[in-house]
N, C-alpha and C positions, 0 to 999 in steps of 0.2 A: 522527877524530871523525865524517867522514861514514859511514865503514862501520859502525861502530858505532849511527849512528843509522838506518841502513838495516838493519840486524839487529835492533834494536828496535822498529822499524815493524813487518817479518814477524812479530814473537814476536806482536805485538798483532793481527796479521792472524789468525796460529793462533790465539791464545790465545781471541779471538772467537768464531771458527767452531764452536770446541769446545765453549764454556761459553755462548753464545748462541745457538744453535741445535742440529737434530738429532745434531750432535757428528761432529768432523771425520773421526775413526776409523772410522767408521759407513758411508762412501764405498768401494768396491771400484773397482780399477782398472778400465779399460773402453778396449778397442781400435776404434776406430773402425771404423765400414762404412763399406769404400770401393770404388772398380771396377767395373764395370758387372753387370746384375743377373743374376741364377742364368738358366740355359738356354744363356746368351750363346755360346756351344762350337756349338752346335746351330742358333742362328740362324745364327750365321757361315759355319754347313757348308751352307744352304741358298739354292740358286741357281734355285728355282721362278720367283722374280718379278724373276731377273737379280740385280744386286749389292744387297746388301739393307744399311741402313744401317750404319755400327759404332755400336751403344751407349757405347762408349767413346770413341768419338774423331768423331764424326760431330755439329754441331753440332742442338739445336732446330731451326731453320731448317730443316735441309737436311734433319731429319727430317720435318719439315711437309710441305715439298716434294716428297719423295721418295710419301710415302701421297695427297697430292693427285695423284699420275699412277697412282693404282688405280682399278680398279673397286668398287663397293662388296663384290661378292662375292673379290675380291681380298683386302682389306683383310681380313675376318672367316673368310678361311682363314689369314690371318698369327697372329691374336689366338687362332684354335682350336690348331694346332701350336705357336708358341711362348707360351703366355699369359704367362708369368714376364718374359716380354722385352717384349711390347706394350706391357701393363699397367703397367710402370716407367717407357715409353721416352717422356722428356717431347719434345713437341714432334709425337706422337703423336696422332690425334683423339681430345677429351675421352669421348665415347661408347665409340667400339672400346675404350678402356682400362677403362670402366667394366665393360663385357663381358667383356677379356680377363681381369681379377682376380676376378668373378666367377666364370669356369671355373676359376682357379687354387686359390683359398680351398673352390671344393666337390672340387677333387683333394687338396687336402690335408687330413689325416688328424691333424696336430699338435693336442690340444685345448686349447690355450693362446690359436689362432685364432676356433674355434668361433663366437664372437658376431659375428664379425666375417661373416658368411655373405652374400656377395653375395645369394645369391638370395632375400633376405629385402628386398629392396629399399631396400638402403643400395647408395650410391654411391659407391665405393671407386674412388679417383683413383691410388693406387700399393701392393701391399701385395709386402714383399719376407720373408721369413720365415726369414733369414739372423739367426744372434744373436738377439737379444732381441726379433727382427721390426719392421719400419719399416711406417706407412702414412698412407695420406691420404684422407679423405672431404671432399665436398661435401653439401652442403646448399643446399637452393635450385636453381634452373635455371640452369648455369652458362653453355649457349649462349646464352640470353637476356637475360643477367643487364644489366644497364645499371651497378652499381656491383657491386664484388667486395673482400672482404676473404679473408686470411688470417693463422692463428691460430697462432705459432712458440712451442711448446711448452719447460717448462725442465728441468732434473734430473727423474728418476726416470719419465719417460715412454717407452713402449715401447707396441708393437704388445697386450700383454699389460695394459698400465694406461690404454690411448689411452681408454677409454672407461668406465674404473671408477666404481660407485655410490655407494663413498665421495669427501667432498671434492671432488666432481662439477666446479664450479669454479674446480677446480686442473690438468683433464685440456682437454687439445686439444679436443676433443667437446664437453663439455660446455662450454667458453668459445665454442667457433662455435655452439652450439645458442641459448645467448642471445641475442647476437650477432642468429644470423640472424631470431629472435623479434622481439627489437626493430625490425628493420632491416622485413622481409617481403618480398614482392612486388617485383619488381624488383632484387633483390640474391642474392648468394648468396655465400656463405661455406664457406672450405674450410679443414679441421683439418688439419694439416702436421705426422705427427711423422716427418721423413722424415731425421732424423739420427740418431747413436749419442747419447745424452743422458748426464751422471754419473749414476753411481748414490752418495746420499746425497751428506754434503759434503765428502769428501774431497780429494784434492790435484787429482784429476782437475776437478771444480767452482769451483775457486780458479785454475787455469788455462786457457789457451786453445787446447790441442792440440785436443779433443773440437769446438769451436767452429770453427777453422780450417777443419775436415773439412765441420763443417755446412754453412760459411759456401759453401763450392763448391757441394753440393748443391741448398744454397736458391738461389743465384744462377742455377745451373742448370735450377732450376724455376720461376721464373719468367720465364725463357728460355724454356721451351715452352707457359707461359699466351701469352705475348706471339704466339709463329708460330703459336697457334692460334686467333688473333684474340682472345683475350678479355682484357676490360678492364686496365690498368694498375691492380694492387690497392692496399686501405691493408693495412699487414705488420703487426700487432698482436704485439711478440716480448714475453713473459713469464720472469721470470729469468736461467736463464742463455739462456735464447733470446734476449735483446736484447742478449749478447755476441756471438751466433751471426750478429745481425742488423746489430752495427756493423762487424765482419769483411766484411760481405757490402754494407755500403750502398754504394757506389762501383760497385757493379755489377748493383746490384738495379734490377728496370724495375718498379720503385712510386711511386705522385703519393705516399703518405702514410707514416712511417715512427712507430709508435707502442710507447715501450718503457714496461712497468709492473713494478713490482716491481723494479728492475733493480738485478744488482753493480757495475755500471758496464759500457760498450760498446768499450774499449781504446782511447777517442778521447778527446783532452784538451775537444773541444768538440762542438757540433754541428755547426760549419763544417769542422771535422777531418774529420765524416766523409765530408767529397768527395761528397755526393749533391743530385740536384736536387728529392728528397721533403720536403715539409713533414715538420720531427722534431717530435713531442710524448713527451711523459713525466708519467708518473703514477707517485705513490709516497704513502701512505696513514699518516698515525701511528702506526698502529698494526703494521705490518709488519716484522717480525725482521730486513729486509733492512738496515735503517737502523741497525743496530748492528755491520753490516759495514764496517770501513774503506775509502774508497775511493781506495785505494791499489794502485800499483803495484808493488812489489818485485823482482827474482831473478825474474819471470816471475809471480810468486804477487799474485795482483789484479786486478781489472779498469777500475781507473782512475775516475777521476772520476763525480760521483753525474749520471745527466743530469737529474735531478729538480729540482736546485739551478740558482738566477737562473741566476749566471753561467756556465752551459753553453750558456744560447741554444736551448733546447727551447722548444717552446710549452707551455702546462703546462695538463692536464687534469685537473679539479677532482676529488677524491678521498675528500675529509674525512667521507663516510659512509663506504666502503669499509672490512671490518671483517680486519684478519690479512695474510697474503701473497697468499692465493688469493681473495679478498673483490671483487676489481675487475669480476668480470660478471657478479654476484649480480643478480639482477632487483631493480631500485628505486632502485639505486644511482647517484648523479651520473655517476659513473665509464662506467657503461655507457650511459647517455643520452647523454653527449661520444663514447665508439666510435662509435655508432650515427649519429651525427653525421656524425663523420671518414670512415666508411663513406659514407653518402651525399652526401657532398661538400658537408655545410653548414655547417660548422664554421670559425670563424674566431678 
């Protein structure tokens, strides 16, 4: 009897995804980005400035440390020879990196990148151009910043959609451009699509392989806000980013942990998820995500709604929020309570 009603749980999980939203078939599988960033061969062969960090196995920290014993002319002959390797390597100075992906983005010749053009004066925090291409922008002054958010991205985001004019917020960019609109002066906000995301809803988006991978990465990047002095952020994760985000809260170094839209975070509670961030959660009536069971199965689910009483989230009010993508529309309650959480006045 139990198997059987655990097969009829998953038919209802599929049968969902199919028939309530963009439809399950419609997802392609997707191999996560993993291992440390393209050049890496070439930094390694490089003994100009003595033993130079490994990207792969050399912590934020010790990468902080390591560039605080340069000279400044030291440092921006690292970022001119390797830019692929600076410009990734968290824990890195936020500036040289800003530098190094700007050299990398005007070398590269892909036009799928094109908008993305440093020297147009966007501040690109990571762009790896592996697969479907990864990146990260700030907004705002991020050495100055007194509060800081970032913005964890869900399905269908890529280096190629980070910034698209349709649906505007539904894209990493345009959720930190409100964000930081609201917020202003004293804050700055950074768009995060620095994982492999599903593509569509497929089986890939109903599980947590894709997430697990994230989960290391974001952990890992906010390892290298923290060694380069800047603020403890609030994580603002959208879809399947707030699975990406419950994988990762036990290690994440953020005062505030905020999931909207969510299929659930593979954590039975808020206290499951071992972190010392305030969780809040938003979820809107009007969002197709509420028609997803939030169930776990065979691997297929992401568990409990954190939007509902009994997960012990703080709950941010939502009831004008219009759809999935609705929550940082300007005017929105939804995005008055970010802006909030963001500045640490929220209770």
């Amino acid at each position: 009897m139990r198997r059987y009603a655990r097969t009829l749980v998953g038919l209802a999980l599929a049968t969902t995804m199919v028939t309530g939203t963009a439809g399950w078939a419609s997802g392609s599988a997707q191999r996560a980005l993993t291992g440390p960033p393209p050049g890496t061969a070439s930094w390694r062969a490089d003994h100009s400035q003595g033993a130079l960090p490994d990207p792969e196995r050399a912590t934020p920290a010790e990468v902080a440390r390591f560039f605080r014993g340069l000279t400044a002319r030291q440092r921006e002959d690292l970022a001119v020879r390797h830019p692929l390797v600076v410009g990734n390597l968290d824990g890195a100075p936020v500036a040289l990196r800003y530098q190094a992906n700007a050299l990398a983005l005007r070398a590269n010749h892909d036009p799928r990148y094109a908008h993305l053009d440093g020297g147009r004066g966007r501040q690109i925090l990571a762009f790896d151009p592996r697969g479907r291409g990864q990146v990260a922008e700030v907004f705002g002054d991020l050495r100055s910043a007194r509060r800081v958010a970032v913005v964890v991205p869900g399905s269908d985001i890529d280096a190629g959609t980070f910034d698209r004019t349709s649906d505007v917020y539904g894209t990493p960019a345009g959720m930190a451009k409100a964000l930081y609109a609201r917020t202003g002066p004293g804050s700055a906000v950074i768009a995060w699509a620095g994982y492999t995301t599903p593509v569509g809803l497929g089986v890939d988006a109903a599980t947590g392989t894709l997430a697990e991978a994230g989960a290391d990465r974001l952990a890992r990047f906010t390892d290298g806000l923290a060694a380069d002095g800047v603020p403890a952020p609030a994580v603002f994760c959208h879809s399947y980013g707030s699975v990406v985000c419950g994988l990762a809260a036990s290690r994440l170094r953020v005062r505030d942990l905020v999931v909207l839209g969510s299929p659930g975070m593979r954590a039975d509670s808020a206290a499951a998820l071992h972190t010392r961030a305030r969780v809040w959660a938003a979820k809107d009536a009007t969002d197709w995500i509420g028609r997803v069971p939030n169930v776990r199965v065979a691997g297929l689910g992401h568990g409990p709604d954190p939007a509902a009483p009994e997960f012990g989230a703080r709950r941010v009010p939502a009831e004008d929020a219009r759809g999935h993508t609705g929550y940082f529309a300007p005017g929105t309650d939804s995005l008055r309570a970010f802006a909030a959480i963001t500045e640490g006045t929220a209770r």
